[in-house]
Backbone as CSV, one residue per row, in Angstrom:
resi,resn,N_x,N_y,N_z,CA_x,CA_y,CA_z,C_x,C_y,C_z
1,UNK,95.584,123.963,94.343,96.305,123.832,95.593,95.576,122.872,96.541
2,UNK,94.286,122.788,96.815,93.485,121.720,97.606,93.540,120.751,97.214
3,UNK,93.542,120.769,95.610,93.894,119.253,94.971,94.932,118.513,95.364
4,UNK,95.976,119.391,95.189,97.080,118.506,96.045,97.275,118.362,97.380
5,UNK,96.572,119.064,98.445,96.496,118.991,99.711,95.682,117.809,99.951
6,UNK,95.039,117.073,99.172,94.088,116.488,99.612,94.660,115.091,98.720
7,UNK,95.624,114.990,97.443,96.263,114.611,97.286,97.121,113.667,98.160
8,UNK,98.056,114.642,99.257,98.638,114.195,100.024,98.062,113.880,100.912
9,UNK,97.302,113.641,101.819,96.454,113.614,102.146,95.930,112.496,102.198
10,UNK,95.418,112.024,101.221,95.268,110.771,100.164,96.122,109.219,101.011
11,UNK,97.689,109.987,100.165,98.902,108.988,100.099,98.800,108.744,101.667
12,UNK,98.475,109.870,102.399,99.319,109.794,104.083,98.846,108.628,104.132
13,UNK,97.231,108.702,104.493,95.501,107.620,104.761,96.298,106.576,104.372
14,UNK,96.705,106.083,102.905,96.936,104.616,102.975,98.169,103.845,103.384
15,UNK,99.346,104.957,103.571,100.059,104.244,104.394,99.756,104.332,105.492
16,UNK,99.600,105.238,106.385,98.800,104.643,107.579,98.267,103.554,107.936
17,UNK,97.210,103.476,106.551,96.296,102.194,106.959,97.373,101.303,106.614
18,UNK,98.247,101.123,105.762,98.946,99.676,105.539,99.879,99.170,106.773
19,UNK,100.782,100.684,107.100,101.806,100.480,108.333,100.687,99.971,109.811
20,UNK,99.695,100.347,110.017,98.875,99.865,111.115,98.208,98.130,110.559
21,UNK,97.849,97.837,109.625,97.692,96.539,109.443,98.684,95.372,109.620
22,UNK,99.361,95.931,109.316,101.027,95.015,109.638,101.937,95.295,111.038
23,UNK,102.214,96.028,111.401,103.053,96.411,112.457,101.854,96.920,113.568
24,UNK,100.678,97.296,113.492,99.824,97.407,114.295,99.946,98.398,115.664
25,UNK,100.829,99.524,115.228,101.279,99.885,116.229,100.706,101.747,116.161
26,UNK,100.241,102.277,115.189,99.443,102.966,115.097,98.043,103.197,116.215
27,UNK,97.977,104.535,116.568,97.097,104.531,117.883,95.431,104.086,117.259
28,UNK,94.693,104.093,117.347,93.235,103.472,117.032,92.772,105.193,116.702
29,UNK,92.994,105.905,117.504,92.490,107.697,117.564,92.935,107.705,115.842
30,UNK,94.179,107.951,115.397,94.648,108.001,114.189,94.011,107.526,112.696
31,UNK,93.758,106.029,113.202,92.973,105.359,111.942,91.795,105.718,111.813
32,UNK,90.734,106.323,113.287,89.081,106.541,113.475,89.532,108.300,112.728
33,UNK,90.707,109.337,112.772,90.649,110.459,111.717,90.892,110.482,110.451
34,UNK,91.697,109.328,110.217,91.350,109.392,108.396,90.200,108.551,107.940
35,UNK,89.995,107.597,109.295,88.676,106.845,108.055,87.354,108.023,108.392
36,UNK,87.298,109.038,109.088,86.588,109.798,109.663,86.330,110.692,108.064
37,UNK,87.774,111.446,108.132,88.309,112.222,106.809,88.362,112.078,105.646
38,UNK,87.980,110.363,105.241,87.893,109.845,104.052,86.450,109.277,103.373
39,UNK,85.803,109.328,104.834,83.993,109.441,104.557,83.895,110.461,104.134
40,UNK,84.016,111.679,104.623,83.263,112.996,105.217,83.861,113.397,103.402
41,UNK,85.535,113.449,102.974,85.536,113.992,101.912,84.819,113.421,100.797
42,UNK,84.321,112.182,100.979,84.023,111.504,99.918,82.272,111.525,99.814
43,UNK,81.834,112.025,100.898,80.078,112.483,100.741,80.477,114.035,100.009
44,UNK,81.263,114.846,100.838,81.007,115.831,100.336,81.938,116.060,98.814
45,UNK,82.177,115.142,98.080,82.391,115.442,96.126,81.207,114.231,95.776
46,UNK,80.692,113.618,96.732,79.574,112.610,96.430,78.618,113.310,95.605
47,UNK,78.448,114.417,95.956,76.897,115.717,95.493,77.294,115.514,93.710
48,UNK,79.019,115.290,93.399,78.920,115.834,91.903,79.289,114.546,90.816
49,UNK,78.130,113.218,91.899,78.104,111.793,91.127,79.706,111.680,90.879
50,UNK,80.873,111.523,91.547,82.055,111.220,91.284,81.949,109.365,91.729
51,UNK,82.684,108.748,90.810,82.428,107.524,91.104,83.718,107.346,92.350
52,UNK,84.844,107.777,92.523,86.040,107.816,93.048,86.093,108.687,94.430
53,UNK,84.677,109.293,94.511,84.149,109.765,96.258,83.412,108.179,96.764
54,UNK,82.905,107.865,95.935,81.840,106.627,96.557,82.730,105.730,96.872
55,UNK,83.937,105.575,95.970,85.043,104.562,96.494,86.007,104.996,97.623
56,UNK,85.957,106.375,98.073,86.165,107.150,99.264,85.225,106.838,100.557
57,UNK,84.436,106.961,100.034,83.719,106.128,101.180,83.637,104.868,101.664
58,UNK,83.650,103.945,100.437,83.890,102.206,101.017,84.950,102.556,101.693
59,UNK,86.582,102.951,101.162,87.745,102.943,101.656,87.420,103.583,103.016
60,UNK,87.119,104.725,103.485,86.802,104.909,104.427,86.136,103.874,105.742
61,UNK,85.134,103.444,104.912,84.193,102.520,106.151,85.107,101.174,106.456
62,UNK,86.199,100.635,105.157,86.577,99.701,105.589,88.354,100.104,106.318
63,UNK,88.545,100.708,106.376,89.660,101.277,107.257,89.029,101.545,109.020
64,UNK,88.099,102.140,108.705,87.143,102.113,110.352,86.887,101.002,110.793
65,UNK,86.390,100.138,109.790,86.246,98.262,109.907,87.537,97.857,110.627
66,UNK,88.422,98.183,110.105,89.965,97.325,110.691,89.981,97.490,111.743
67,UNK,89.806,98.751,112.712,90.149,98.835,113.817,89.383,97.524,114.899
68,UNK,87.749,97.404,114.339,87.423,96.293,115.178,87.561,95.140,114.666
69,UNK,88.222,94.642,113.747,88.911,93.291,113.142,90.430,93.002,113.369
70,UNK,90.614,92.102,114.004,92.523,91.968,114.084,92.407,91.836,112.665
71,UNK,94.218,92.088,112.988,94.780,92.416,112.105,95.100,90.893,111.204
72,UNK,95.166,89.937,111.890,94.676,88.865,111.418,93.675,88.744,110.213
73,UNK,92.487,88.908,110.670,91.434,88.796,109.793,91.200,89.987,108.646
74,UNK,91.737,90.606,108.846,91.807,91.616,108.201,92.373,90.609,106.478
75,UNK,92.227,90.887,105.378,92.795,90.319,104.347,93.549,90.883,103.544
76,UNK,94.750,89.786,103.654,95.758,91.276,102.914,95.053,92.116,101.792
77,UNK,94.654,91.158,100.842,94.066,91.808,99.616,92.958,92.857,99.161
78,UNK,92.246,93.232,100.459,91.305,94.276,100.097,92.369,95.485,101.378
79,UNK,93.234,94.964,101.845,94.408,96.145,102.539,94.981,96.743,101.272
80,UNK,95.599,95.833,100.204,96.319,96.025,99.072,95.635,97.113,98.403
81,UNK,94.328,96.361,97.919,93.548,97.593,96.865,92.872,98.827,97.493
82,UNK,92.705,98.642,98.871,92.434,99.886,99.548,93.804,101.194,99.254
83,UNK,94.696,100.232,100.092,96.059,101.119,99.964,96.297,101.681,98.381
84,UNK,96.233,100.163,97.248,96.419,100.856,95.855,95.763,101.913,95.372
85,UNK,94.057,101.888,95.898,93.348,102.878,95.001,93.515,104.359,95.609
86,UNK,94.292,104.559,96.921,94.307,105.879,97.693,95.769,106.263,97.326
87,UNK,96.351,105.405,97.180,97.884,106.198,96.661,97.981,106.764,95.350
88,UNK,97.493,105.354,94.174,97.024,106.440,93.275,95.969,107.261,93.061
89,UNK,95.032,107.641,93.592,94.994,108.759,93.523,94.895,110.037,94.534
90,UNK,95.624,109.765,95.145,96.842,111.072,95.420,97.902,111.354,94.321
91,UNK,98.310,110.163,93.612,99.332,111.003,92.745,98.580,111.290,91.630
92,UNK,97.549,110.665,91.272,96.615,111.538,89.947,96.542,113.083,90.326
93,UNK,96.151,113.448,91.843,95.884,114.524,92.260,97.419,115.579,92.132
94,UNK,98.193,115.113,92.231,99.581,115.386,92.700,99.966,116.038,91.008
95,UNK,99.132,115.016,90.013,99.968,115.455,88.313,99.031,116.857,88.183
């Protein structure tokens, strides 16, 4: 059941982050609680060497990154694989 809570969870984080990179209209409070939520979960499964917490954490730090980078500079392509690697897996979590 947490699996999939956290799952969803997951999916919310990267559309968030994608709909705020583009339309930019997302509050700054919003993006600083999932990239907050996407550190914090990803130290704490960090303890059991998961390679896919440590990539919870880049994703994390670079979603916190965006907020002080326009959206400009921001590059689509590490938006893309951020967004890709958090959606799937939420739905890995989800099967």
């Amino acid at each position: 059941m947490l699996i999939k809570i956290l799952g969803i969870a997951d999916i919310t984080a990267a559309l968030i982050f994608f709909i705020s990179t583009i339309f930019s209209f997302i509050p700054q409070k919003i993006i600083i609680i999932i990239s907050v939520y996407l550190i914090i979960k990803g130290i704490i499964f960090a303890i059991m060497l998961d390679i896919a917490s440590i990539i919870d954490i880049i994703a994390g730090t670079i979603i916190l990154s965006s907020i002080y980078v326009s959206a400009t500079l921001m590059h689509p392509i590490i938006v893309f694989i951020v967004c890709f690697f958090l959606i799937q897996k939420g739905i890995f979590s989800l099967m």
